[in-house]
C-alpha positions as protocol buffer text, in pm:
chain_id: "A"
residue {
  index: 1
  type: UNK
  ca { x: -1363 y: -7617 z: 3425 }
}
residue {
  index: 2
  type: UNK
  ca { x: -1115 y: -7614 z: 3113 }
}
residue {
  index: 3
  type: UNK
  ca { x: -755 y: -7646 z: 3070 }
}
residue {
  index: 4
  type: UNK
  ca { x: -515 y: -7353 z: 3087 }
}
residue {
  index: 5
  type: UNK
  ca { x: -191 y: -7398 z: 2866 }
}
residue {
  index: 6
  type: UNK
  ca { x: 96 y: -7177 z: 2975 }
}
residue {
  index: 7
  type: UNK
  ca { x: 381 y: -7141 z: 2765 }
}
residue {
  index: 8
  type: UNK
  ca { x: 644 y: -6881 z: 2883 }
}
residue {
  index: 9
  type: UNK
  ca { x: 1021 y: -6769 z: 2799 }
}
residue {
  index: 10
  type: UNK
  ca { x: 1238 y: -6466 z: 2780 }
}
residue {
  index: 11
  type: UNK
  ca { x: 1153 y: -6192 z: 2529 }
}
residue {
  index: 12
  type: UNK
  ca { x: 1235 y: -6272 z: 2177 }
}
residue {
  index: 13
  type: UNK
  ca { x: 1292 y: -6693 z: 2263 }
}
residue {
  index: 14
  type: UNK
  ca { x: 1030 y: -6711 z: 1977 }
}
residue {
  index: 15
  type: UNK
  ca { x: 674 y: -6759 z: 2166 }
}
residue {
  index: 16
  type: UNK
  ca { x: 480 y: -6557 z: 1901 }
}
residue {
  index: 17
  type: UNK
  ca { x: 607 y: -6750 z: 1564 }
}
residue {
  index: 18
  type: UNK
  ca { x: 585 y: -7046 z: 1739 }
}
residue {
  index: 19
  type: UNK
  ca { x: 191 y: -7016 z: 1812 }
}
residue {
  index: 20
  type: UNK
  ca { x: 130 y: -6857 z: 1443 }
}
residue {
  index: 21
  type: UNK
  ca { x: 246 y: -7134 z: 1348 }
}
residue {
  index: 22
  type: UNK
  ca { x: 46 y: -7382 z: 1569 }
}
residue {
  index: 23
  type: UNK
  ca { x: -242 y: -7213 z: 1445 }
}
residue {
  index: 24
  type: UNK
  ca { x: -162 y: -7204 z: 1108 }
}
residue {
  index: 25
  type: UNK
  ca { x: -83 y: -7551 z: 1089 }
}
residue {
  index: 26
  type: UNK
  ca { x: -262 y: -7714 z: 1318 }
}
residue {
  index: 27
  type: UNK
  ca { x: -603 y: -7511 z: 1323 }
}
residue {
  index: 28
  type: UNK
  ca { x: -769 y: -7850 z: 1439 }
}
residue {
  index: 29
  type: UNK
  ca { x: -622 y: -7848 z: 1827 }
}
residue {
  index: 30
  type: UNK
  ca { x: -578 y: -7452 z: 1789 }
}
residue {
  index: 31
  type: UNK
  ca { x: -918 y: -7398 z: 1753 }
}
residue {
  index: 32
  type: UNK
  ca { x: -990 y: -7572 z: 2127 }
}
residue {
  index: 33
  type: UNK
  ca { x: -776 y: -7285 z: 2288 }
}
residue {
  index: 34
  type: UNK
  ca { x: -872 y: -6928 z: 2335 }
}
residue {
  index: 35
  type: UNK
  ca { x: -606 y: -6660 z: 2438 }
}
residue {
  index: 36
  type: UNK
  ca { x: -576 y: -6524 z: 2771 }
}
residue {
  index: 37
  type: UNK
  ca { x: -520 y: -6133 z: 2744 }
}
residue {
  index: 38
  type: UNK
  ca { x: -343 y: -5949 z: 2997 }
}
residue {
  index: 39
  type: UNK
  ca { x: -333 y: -5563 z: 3069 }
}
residue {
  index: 40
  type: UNK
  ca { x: 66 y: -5453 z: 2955 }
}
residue {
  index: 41
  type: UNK
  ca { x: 135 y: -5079 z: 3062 }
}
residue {
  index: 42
  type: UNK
  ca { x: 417 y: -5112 z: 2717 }
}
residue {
  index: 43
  type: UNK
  ca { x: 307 y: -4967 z: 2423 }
}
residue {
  index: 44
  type: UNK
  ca { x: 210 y: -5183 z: 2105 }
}
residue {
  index: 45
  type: UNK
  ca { x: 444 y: -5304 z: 1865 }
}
residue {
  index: 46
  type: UNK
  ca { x: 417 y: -5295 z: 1502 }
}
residue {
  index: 47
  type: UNK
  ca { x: 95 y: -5507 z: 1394 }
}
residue {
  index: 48
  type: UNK
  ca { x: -10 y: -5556 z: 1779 }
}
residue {
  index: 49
  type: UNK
  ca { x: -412 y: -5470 z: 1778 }
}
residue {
  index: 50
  type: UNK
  ca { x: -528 y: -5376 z: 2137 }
}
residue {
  index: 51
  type: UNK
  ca { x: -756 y: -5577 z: 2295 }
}
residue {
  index: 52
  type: UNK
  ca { x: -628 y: -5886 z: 2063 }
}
residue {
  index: 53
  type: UNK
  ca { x: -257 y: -5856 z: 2188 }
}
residue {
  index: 54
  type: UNK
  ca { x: -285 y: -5690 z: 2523 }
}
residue {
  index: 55
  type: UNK
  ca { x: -509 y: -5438 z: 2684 }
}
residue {
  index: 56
  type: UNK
  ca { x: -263 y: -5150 z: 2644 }
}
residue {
  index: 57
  type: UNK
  ca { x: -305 y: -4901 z: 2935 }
}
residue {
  index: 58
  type: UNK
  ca { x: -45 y: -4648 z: 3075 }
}
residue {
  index: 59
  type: UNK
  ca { x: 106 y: -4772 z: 3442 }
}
residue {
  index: 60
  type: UNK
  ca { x: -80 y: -4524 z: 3668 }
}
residue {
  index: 61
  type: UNK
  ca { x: -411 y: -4696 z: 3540 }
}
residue {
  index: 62
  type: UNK
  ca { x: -203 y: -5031 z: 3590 }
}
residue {
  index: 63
  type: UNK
  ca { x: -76 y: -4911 z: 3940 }
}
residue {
  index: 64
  type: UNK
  ca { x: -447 y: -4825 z: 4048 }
}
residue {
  index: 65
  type: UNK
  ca { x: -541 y: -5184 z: 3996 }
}
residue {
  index: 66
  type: UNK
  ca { x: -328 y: -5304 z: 4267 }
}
residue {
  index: 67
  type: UNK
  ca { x: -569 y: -5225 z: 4522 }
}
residue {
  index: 68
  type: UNK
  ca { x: -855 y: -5459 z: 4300 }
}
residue {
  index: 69
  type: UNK
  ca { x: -910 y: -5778 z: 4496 }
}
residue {
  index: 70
  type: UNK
  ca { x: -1000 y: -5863 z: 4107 }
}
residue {
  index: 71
  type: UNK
  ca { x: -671 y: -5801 z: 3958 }
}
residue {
  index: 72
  type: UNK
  ca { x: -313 y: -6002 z: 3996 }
}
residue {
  index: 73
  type: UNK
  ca { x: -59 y: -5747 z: 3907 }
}
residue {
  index: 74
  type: UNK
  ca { x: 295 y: -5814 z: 3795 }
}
residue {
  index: 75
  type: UNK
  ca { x: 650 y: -5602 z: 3750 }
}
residue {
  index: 76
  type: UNK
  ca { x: 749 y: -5706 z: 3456 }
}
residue {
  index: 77
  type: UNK
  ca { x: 1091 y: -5600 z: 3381 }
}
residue {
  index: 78
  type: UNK
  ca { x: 1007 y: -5195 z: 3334 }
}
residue {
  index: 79
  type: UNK
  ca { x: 690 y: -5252 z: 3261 }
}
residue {
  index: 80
  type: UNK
  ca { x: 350 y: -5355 z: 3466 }
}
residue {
  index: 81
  type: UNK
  ca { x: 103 y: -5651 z: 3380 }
}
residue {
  index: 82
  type: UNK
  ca { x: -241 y: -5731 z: 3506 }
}
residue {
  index: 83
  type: UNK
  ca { x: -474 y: -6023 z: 3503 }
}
residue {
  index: 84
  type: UNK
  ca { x: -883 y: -5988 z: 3509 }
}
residue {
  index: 85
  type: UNK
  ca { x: -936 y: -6244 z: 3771 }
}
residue {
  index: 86
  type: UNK
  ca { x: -1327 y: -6252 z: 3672 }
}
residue {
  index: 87
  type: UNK
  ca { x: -1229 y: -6266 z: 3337 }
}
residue {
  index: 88
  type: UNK
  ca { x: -1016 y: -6558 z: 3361 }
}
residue {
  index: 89
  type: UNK
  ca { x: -1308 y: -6734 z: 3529 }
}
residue {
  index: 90
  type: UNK
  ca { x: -1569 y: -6664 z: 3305 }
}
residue {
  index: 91
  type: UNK
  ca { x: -1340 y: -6752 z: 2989 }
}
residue {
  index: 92
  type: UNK
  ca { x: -1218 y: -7082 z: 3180 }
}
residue {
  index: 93
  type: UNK
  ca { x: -1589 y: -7180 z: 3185 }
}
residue {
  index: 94
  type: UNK
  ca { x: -1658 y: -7187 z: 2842 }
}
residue {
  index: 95
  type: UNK
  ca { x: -1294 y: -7201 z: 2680 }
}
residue {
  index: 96
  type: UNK
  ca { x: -939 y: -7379 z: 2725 }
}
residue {
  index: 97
  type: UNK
  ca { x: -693 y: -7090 z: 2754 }
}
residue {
  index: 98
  type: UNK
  ca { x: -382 y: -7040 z: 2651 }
}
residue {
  index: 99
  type: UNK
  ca { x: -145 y: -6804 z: 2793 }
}
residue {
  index: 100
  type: UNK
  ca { x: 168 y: -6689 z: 2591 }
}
residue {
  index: 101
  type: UNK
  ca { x: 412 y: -6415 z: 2765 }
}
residue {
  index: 102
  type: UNK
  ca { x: 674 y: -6380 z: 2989 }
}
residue {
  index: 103
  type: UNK
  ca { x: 827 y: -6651 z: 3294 }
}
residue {
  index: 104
  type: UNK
  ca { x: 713 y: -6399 z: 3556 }
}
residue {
  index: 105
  type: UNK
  ca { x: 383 y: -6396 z: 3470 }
}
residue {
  index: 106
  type: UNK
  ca { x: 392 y: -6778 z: 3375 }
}
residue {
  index: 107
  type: UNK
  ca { x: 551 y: -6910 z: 3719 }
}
residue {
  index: 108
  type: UNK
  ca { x: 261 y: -6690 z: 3933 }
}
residue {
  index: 109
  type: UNK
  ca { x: -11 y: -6876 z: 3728 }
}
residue {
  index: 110
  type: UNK
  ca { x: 114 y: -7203 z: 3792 }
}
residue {
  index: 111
  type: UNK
  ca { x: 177 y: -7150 z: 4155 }
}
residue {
  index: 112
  type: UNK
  ca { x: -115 y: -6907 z: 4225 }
}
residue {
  index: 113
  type: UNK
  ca { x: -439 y: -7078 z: 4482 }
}
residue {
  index: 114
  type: UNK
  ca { x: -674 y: -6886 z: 4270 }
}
residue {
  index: 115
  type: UNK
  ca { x: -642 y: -7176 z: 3987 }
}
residue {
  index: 116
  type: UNK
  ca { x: -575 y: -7481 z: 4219 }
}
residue {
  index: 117
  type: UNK
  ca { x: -877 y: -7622 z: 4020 }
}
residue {
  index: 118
  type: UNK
  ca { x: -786 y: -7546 z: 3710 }
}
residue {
  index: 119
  type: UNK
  ca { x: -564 y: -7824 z: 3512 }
}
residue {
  index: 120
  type: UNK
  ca { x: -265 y: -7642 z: 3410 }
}
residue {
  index: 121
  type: UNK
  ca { x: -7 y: -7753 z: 3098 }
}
residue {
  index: 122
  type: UNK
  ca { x: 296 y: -7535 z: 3197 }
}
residue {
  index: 123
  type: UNK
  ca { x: 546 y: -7536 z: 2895 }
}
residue {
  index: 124
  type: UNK
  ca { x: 901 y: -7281 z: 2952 }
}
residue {
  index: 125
  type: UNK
  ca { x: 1052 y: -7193 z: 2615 }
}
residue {
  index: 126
  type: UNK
  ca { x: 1424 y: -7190 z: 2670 }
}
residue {
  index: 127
  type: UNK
  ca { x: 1713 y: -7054 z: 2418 }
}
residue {
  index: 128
  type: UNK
  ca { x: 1959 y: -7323 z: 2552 }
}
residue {
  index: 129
  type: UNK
  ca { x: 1898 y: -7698 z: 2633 }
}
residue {
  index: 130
  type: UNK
  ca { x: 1976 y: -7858 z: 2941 }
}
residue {
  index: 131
  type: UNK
  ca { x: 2288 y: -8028 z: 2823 }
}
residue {
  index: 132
  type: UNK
  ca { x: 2422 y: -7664 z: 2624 }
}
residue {
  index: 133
  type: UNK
  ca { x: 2367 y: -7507 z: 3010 }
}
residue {
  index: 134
  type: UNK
  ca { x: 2547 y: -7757 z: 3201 }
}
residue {
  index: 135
  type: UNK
  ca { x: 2822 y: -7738 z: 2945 }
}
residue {
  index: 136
  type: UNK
  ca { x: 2881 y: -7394 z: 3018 }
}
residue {
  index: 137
  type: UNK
  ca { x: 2840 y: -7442 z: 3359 }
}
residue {
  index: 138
  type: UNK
  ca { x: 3170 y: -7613 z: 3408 }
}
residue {
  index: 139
  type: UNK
  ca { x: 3339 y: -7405 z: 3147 }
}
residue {
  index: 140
  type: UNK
  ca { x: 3553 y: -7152 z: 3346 }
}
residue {
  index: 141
  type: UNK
  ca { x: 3589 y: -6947 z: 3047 }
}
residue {
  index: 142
  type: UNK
  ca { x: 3255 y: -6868 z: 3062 }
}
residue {
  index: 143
  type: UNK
  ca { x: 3005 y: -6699 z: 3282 }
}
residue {
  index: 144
  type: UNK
  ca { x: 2673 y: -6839 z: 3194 }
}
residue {
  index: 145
  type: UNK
  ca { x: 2487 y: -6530 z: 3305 }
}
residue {
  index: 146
  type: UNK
  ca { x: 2647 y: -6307 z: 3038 }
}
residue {
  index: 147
  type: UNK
  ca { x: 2666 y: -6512 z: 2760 }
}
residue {
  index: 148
  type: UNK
  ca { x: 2250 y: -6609 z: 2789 }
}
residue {
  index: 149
  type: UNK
  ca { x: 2211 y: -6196 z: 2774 }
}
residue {
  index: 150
  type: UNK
  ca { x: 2397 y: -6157 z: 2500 }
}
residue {
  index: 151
  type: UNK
  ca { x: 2242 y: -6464 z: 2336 }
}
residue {
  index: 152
  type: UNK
  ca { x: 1896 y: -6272 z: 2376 }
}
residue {
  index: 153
  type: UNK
  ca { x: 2038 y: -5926 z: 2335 }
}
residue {
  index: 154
  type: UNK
  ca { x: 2130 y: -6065 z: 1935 }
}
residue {
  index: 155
  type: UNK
  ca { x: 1770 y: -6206 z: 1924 }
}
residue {
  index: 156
  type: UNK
  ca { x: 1611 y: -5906 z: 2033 }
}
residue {
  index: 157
  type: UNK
  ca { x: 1805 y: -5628 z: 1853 }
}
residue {
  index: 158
  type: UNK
  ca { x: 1746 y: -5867 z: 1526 }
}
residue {
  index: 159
  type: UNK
  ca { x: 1355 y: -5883 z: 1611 }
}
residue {
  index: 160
  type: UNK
  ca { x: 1364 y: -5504 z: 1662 }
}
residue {
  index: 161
  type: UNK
  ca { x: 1551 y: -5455 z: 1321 }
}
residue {
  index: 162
  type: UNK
  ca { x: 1239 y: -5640 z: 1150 }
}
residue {
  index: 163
  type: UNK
  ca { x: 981 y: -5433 z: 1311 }
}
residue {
  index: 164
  type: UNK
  ca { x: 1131 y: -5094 z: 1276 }
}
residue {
  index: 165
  type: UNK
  ca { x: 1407 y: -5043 z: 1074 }
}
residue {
  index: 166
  type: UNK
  ca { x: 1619 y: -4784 z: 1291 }
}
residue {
  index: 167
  type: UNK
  ca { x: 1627 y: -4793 z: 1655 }
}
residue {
  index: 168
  type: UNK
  ca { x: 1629 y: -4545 z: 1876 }
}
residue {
  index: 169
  type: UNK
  ca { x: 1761 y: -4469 z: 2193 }
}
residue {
  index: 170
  type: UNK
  ca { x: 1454 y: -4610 z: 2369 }
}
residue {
  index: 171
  type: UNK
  ca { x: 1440 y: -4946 z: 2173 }
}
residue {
  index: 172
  type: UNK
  ca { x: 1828 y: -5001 z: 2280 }
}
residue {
  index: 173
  type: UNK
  ca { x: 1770 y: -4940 z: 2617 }
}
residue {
  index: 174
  type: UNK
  ca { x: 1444 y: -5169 z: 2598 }
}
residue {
  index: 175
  type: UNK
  ca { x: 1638 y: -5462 z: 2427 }
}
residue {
  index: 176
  type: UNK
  ca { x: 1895 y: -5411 z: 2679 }
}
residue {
  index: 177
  type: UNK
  ca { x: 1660 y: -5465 z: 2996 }
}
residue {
  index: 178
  type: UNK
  ca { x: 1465 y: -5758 z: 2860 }
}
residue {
  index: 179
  type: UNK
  ca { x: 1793 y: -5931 z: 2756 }
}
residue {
  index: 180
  type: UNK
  ca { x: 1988 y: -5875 z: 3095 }
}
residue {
  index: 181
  type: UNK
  ca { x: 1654 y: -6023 z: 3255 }
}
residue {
  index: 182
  type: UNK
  ca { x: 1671 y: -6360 z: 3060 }
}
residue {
  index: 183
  type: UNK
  ca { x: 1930 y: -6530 z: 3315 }
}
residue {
  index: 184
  type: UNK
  ca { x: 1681 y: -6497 z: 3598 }
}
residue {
  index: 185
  type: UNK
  ca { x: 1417 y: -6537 z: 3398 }
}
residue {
  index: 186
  type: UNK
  ca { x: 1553 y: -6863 z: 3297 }
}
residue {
  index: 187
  type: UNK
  ca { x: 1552 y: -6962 z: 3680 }
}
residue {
  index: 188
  type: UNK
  ca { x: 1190 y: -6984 z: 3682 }
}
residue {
  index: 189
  type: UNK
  ca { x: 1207 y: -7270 z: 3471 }
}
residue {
  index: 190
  type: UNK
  ca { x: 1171 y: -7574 z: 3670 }
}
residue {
  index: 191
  type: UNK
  ca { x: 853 y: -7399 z: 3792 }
}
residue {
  index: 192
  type: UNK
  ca { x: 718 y: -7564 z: 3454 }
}
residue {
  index: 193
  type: UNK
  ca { x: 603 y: -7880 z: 3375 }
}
residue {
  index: 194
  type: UNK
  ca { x: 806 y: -7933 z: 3065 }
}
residue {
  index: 195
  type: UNK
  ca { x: 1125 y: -7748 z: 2911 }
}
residue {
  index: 196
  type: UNK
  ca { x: 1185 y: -7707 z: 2582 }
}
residue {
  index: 197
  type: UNK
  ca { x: 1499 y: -7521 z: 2400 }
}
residue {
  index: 198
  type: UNK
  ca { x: 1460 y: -7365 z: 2072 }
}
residue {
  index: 199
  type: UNK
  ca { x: 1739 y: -7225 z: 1922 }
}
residue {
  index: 200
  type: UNK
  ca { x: 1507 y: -7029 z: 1666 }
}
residue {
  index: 201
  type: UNK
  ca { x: 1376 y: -6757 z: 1817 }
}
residue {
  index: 202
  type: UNK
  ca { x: 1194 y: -6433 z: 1659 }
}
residue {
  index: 203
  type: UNK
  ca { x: 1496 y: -6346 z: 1465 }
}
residue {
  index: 204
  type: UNK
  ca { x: 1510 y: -6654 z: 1304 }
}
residue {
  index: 205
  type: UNK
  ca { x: 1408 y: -6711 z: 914 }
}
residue {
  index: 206
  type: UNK
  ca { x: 1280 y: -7057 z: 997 }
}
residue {
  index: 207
  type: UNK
  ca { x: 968 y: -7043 z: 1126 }
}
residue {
  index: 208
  type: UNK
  ca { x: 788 y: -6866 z: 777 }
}
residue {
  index: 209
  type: UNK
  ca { x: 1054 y: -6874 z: 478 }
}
residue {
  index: 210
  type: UNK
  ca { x: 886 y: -7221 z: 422 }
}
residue {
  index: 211
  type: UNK
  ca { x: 566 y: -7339 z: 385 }
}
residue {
  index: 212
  type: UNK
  ca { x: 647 y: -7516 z: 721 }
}
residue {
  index: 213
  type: UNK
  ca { x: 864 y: -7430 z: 1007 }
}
residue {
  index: 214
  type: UNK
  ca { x: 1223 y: -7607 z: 1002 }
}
residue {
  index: 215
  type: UNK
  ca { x: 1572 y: -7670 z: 1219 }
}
residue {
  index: 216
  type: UNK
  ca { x: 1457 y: -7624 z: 1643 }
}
residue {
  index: 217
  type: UNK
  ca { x: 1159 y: -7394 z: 1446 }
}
residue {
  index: 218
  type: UNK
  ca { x: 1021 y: -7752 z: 1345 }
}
residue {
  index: 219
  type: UNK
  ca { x: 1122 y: -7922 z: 1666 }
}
residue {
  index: 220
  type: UNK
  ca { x: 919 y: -7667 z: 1910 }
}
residue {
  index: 221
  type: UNK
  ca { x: 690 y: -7711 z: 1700 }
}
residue {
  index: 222
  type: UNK
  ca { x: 574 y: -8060 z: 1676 }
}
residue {
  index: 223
  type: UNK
  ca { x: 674 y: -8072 z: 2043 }
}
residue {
  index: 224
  type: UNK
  ca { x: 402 y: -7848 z: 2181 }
}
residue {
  index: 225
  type: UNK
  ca { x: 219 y: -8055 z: 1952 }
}
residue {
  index: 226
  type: UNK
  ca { x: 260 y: -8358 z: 2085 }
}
residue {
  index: 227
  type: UNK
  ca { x: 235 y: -8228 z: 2449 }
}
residue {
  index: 228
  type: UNK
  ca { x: -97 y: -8125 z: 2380 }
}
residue {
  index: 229
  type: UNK
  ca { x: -205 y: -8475 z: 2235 }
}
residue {
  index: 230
  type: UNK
  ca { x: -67 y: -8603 z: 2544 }
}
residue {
  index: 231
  type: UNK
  ca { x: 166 y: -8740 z: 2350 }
}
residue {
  index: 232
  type: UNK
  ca { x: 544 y: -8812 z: 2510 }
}
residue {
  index: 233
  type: UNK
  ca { x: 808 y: -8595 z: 2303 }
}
residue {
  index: 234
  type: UNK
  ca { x: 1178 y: -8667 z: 2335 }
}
residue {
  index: 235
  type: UNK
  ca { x: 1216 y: -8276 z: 2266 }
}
residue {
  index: 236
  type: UNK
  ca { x: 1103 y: -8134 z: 2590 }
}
residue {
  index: 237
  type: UNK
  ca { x: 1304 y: -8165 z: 2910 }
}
residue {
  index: 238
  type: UNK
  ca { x: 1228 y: -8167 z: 3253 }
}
residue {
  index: 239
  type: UNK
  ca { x: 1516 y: -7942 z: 3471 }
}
residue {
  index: 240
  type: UNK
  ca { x: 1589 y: -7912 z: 3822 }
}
residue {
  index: 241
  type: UNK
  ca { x: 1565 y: -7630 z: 4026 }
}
residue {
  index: 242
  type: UNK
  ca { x: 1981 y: -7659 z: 4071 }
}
residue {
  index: 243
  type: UNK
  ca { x: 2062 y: -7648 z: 3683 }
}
residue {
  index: 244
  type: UNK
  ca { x: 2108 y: -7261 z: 3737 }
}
């Protein structure tokens, strides 16, 4: 059996550039890892290729699976995910996998019995560090809660932006969902096996303005890198399940 690599964090924390990245740059370990696809009842974004992103299905298809003893289902914020349970399997035999989506998902694979056998690298991508969280914390000023949603609802509206141009209605009220979810989302965390903040999420220039990724861009980066290598990095955290 193969290795599955999770790596999870709220919508827009930067997942996607960071794994174009890894497997632009480091095609040599990238090349051992194929990508788990899930069932998303969202519709595509721009330059998302069904079947290579998701399996993009509407949610009474989605719903219907919920009954499949070969499906795991998941509520994902307002929309519905599935997993192929067989598919998983018959992937795991012949691949390492790598899953890259949301904490919800992410926490249910590392705690589910269906992979007990499976080694699992859990890795939560986080838009504040342990120290930035507990800083907060104990400002009263501040309620942590609302300042991580509007920390993602800037990232997300600024992803959006990219993508489309003009947003409508629809897209606001999407941003708005996925960035209020981010605080519990963020919960899940010491579910993982290692943390690790990136400031530069999917609104940030610094993944592709240079031949190679710089600023926290660089540091997630060479980070999952190193994880992978079984390397130690002094990047990624480890939080407890008080932090938040």
């Amino acid at each position: 059996m193969n290795k599955l690599l999770i790596i999870s964090g709220p919508s827009g924390v930067g997942k996607s550039p960071l794994l174009k990245a890894f497997n632009k740059l480091y095609p040599n370990i990238a090349k051992n890892y194929k990508k788990l696809i899930l069932y998303n009842s969202r519709s595509a974004r721009p330059n998302e290729v069904d079947g290579d992103d998701y399996y993009f299905r509407t949610k009474d298809y989605l719903n219907s699976l919920r009954t499949n003893k070969n499906y795991l289902v998941f509520d994902v914020r307002d929309d519905i995910q599935a997993l192929d349970i067989n598919e998983l399997a018959n992937n795991l035999n012949t691949n390492n996998l790598i899953f890259e989506g949301n904490p919800f998902v992410g926490s249910e694979l590392i705690k589910t019995d269906i992979l007990r056998d499976v080694e699992r690298l859990s890795i939560f991508i986080s838009p504040l560090s342990q120290d930035e969280i507990l800083f907060f914390k104990n400002n009263e000023n501040i309620i942590l809660s609302e300042l991580i949603t509007d920390i993602m609802r800037r990232k997300l509206l600024k992803r959006a932006q990219k993508q489309k141009g003009i947003l409508s209605i629809k897209d606001l009220e999407n941003i708005e969902t996925r960035a209020k979810s981010a605080y519990e989302e963020l919960k899940l965390a010491n579910h993982f096996d290692f943390i690790v903040p990136n400031h530069d999420g999917e609104d940030s220039d610094h993944w592709d303005t240079f031949y190679y990724p710089i600023g926290d861009a660089r540091k997630t980066l060479m980070a999952l890198v190193d994880l992978l290598e079984n390397n130690k990095s002094s990047y990624a955290e480890k939080w407890n399940e008080n932090l938040l």
